[in-house]
C-alpha positions as CSV (number, residue, x, y, z in Angstrom):
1,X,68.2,89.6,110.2
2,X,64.8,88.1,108.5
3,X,62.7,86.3,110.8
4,X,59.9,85.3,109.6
5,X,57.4,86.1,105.4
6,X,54.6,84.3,104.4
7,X,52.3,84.9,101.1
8,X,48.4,84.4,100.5
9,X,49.2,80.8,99.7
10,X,50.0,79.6,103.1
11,X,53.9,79.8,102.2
12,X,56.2,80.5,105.3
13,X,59.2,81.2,105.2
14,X,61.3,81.4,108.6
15,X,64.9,82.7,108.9
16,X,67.5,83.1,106.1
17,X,68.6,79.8,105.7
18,X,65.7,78.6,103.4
19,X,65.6,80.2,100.5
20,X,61.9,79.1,99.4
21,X,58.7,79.5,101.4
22,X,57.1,76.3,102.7
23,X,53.5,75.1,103.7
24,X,55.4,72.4,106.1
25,X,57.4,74.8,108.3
26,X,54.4,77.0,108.7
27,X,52.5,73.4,110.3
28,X,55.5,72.0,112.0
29,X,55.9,75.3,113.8
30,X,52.5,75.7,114.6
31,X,52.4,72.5,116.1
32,X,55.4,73.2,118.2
33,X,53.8,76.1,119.5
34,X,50.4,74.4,120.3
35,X,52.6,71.8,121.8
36,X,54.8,74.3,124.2
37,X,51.5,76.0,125.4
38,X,49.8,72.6,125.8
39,X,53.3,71.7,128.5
40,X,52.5,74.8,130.6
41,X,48.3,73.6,130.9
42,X,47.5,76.3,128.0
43,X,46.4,76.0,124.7
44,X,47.3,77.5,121.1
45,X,44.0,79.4,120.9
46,X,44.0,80.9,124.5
47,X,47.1,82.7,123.9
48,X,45.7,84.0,120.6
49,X,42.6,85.3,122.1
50,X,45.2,87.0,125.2
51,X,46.9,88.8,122.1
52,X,43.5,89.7,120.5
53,X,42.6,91.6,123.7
54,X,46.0,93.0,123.8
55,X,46.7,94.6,120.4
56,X,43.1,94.1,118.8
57,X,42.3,91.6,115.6
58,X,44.0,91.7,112.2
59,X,42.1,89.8,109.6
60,X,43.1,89.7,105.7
61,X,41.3,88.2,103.0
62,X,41.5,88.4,99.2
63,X,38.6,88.2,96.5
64,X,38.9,87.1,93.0
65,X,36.6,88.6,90.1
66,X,37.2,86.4,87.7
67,X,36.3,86.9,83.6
68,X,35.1,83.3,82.4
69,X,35.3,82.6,78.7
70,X,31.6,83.9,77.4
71,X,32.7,87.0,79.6
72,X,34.8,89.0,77.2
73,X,33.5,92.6,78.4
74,X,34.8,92.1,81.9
75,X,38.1,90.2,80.5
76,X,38.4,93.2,78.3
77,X,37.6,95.7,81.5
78,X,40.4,94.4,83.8
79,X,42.7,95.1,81.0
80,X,41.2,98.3,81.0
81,X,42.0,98.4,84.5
82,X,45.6,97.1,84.4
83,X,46.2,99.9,82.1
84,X,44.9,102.4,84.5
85,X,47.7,101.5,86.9
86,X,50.5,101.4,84.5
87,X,49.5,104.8,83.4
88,X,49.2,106.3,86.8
89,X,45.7,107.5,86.5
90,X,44.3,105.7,89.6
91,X,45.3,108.2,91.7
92,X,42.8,110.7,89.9
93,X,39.0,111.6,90.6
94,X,38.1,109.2,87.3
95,X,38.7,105.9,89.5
96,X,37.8,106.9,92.8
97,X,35.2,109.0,92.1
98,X,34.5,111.2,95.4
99,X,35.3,108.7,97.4
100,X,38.5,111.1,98.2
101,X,36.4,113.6,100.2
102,X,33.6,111.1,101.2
103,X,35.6,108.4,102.6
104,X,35.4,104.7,101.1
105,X,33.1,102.4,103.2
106,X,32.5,105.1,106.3
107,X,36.5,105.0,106.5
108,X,39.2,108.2,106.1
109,X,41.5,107.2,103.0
110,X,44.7,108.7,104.0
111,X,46.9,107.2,101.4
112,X,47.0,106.1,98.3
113,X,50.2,103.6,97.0
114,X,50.8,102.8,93.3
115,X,53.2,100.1,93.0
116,X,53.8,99.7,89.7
117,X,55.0,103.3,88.9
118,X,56.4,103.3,92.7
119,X,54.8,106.2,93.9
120,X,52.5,107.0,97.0
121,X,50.5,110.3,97.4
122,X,49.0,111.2,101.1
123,X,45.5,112.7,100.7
124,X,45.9,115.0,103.9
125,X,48.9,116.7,102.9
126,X,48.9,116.3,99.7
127,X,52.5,115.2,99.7
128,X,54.0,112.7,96.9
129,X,56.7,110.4,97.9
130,X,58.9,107.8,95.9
131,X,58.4,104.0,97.3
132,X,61.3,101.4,97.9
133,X,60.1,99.4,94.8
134,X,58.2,99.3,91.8
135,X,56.5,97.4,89.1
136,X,54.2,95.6,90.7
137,X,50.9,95.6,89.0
138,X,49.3,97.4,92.3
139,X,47.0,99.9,93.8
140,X,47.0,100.3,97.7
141,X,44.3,102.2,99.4
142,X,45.4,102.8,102.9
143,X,42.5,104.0,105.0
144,X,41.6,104.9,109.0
145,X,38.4,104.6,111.1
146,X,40.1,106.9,114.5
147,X,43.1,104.6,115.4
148,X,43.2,101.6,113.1
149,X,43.8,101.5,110.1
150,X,43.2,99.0,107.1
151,X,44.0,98.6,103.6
152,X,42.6,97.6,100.3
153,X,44.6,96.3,97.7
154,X,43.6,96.0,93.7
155,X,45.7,93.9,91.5
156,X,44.9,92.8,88.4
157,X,46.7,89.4,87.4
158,X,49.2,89.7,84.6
159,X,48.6,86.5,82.8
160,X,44.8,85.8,83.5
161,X,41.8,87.6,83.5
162,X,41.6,87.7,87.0
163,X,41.2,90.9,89.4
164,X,42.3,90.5,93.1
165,X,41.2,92.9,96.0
166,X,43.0,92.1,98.6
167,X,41.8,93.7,102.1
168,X,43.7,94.2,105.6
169,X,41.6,95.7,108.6
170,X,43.0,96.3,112.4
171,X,39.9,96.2,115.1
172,X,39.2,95.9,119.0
173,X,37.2,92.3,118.1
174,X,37.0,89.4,115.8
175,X,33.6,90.4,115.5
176,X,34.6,93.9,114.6
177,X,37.2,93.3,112.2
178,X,34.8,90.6,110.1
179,X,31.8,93.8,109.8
180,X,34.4,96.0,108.8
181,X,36.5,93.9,106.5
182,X,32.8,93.0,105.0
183,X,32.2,96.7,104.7
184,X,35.5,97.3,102.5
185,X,34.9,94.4,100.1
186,X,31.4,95.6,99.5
187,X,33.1,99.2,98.8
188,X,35.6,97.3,97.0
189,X,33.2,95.6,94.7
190,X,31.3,98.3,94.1
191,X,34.2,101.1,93.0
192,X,35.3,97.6,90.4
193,X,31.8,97.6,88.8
194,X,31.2,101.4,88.5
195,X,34.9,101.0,86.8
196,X,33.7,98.3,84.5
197,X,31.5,100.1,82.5
C-alpha cells in the first residue's frame, strides 16, 4: 500500500485515501508527532537528532537560475539545454566534460539517469538500462563519496525560462551534509555556466 509522498512544495500526501497532496496534513501530523514525544518527556527534535546518529543526515535543496527579461542569451541557453535532454546527448563527453573520469565535486559519479528518453547508463560497467517511466524533462547524476551516496538533478522548466538543480546528499552530520551539498551546487553551477556558452 502507499504510505506516505511529498514534493518540493511542502505537499504531503499520506495514505491512498487522498487523492491530492496537502500542506495541512504534513503540519497536523507533525504536530501530532511533537505532541506524542512531548507525552513520553521527549521532544520532536531529540528523536530527529537519535535518527541522525543512527542512519546519518539527508538534506535536499533545489536552486533556480532564472533568465529575466533583458536576459535573452541565458533564456535562449536553457532551451539549448532542454534540447540537450530530449536528444539524449547529456550522457556524452560534450555536457559533462571529463567530469566522467575526474569525478564531479571530489565525488565518484556512478550513474547517470535521463528521464525524459527513460534511460539510465552506469559509468562502472558501462551497462544501459530501460527506466520505469519517461518524459520527464530530467537529468540525474547519481554520485558516491565511499558509502553515501547523493544526487544531482537538472531540469529545465517547460514553460519558463527557468533551470532547476535539484541536489540530494547522505552524510554522518548535519554539518557534513551542508559542506557537501554546498560542494555539489558549486559543481552544479559551474558544469550550467561552462554549458551556457
Amino acid at each position: 500500500p502507499f504510505l506516505f509522498g511529498c514534493e518540493d512544495s511542502c505537499g504531503y500526501l499520506i495514505g491512498d485515501y487522498v487523492r491530492d497532496k496537502d500542506g495541512i496534513l504534513g503540519a497536523g501530523l507533525l504536530a501530532l508527532a511533537a505532541a506524542w514525544h512531548a507525552s513520553r518527556g521527549s521532544s520532536f527534535l531529540e528523536r530527529l537528532s537519535e535518527l541522525e546518529q543512527e542512519f546519518g543526515c539527508y538534506r535536499e535543496s533545489i536552486t533556480s537560475l532564472t533568465a529575466t527579461g533583458h536576459d535573452q542569451d541565458q533564456g535562449s541557453a536553457f532551451i539549448k539545454l532542454a534540447a540537450l535532454i530530449k536528444d539524449n546527448a547529456l550522457i556524452n563527453d560534450s555536457f559533462f566534460g571529463r567530469r566522467w573520469q575526474e569525478g564531479f565535486a571530489g565525488m565518484e559519479m556512478l550513474e547517470i539517469r535521463d528521464y525524459y528518453n527513460g534511460k539510465a547508463l552506469n559509468l562502472q560497467t558501462g551497462f544501459s538500462y530501460n527506466l520505469d517511466y519517461s518524459g520527464e524533462l530530467a537529468i540525474q547524476i547519481v554520485l558516491s563519496d565511499g558509502s553515501r551516496l547523493s544526487r544531482v538533478t537538472f531540469r529545465p522548466s517547460g514553460t519558463e525560462p527557468i533551470f532547476k538543480i535539484y541536489i540530494a546528499v547522505h552524510a554522518g552530520t548535519e554539518s557534513a551534509a551542508l559542506e557537501k551539498q554546498e560542494r555539489l551546487r558549486q559543481e552544479a553551477l559551474s558544469l550550467i555556466k561552462s554549458n551556457l556558452r
